[in-house]
C-alpha angles and dihedrals in degrees: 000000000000131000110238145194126219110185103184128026118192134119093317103033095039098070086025087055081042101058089053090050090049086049092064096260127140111240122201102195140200133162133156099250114048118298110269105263089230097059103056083032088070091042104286114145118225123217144203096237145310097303093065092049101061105039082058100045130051097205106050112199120203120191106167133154100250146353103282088053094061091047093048091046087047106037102012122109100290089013121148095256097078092048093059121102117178119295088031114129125209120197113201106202102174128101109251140134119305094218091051083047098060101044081053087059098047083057091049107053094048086074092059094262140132111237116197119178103208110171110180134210133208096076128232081324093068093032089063105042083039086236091126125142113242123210111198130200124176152037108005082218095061090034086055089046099049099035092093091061095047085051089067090054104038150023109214107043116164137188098227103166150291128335110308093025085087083065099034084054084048098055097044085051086053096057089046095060100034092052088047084053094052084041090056100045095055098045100057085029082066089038094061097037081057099056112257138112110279082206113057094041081060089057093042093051089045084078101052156046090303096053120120144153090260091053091047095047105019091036095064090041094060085039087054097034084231101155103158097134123254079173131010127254074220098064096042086052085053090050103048083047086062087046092048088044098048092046088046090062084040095062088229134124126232101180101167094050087053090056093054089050090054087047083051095045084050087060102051085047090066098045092270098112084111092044116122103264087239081069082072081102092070085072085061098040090053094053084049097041084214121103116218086242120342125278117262 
């Protein structure tokens, strides 16, 4: 069993920290709110900060919201950095920008460790029922080394590159979900405006070409105007800022990517940056004045 490091533990890194507990490993925890009470209630260990972390585990795990949270739990005052001696592997999870990932790994490295960006998809839903994707960047040796313990939190985990290709994994798989949201929403948007059950089209569609996982989970979400979020308006902002600033250096356009940032910016406009993404739909629904069924 290995000794590992969590470093973050919210609504993503709580049930993630959780399934490696449940797997016989020993979990040295931080997170800058107190350490959840069920997982030091099952045998984690709960730390001071990242330092301490570190210098007990020897995989460190991050999942934090954006990248300066990653630099400041790495290289802040208590941060993991200080804690690593060489061997060591740390595993950054969490969704930020390749070109700052790779700079982290550099840094590192220098310091005789192994650096893997893993950002994961499937939300607080695959979180919980350990069924995430898993995007890896990095060193086949450390991937070969860690990959048990990703098997514990995911399903489809994949050696894509080197260090920063696990994030750049991570962004395209965030315009793909982002434009099928906007897809969703406009089609049962039309459907209703039309004058059929919302309902009962998604089902339809369900059965055929246009089916996906996004019409089967966020479609009900937007059928049953359940908005509670499994993952923020606010994240996926963050992450199709990573996409329009990378395609910005790229020299490239992603139009349609930029239209589904202004319908989430509408959105937070409106006090829905903590909506669930699905409630993307509500920026439709405010240039139709029309709902895809009424609010509860």
């Amino acid at each position: 069993m290995a000794k590992v490091g969590f470093v973050g533990l919210g609504i993503m890194g709580a049930p993630m920290a959780g399934h490696l507990i449940d797997a016989g490993h020993t979990l040295y925890l931080y997170d800058i709110k107190p350490v959840p009470a069920d997982l030091t209630g099952k045998g984690g260990i709960a730390c001071a900060n990242g330092t301490e972390v570190a210098s007990n585990a020897d995989i460190i795990i991050i999942m934090v919201p954006d990248t300066p949270h990653v630099g400041a739990a790495l290289f802040g005052e208590g941060g993991i950095a200080a804690g690593l001696s060489a061997g060591k592997i740390v595993v950054d999870m969490s969704s930020i920008a390749p070109v700052e990932t790779k700079e982290y790994a550099k840094k590192v490295n220098a310091l005789g460790c192994d650096y893997l960006d893993a950002p994961v998809s499937g939300g607080e839903v695959g979180a919980k029922a350990a069924s995430l994707t898993i995007m890896v960047g990095g060193p086949d040796k450390a991937f070969e080394t860690v990959k048990p313990l990703f098997e514990k939190m995911g399903k489809n985990i994949t050696l894509v590159g080197g260090n920063g290709d696990g994030q750049t994994t991570k962004v395209a798989n965030q315009i793909i979900v982002a434009l099928t949201i906007q897809a969703v929403g406009e089609a049962l948007l039309f459907a209703s405006k039309a004058g059929a059950d919302p309902a009962k089209v998604r089902q339809a569609l369900m059965g055929g070409f246009a089916n996906s996982r996004i019409l089967e989970v966020h479609g009900e979400r937007m059928v049953k105007r359940t908005f509670d979020p499994g993952f923020r308006i606010e994240l996926h902002q963050k992450d199709l800022n990573l996409a329009l600033n990378g395609a910005r250096q790229l020299q490239m356009a992603l139009p349609a990517t930029a239209v589904a940032q202004q319908l989430f910016s509408a959105c937070a406009a409106n006090g829905g940056a903590a909506w669930d993404h699905s409630a993307l739909v509500k920026a439709l629904e405010m240039m139709a004045n029309h709902t895809v069924m009424p609010d509860a």
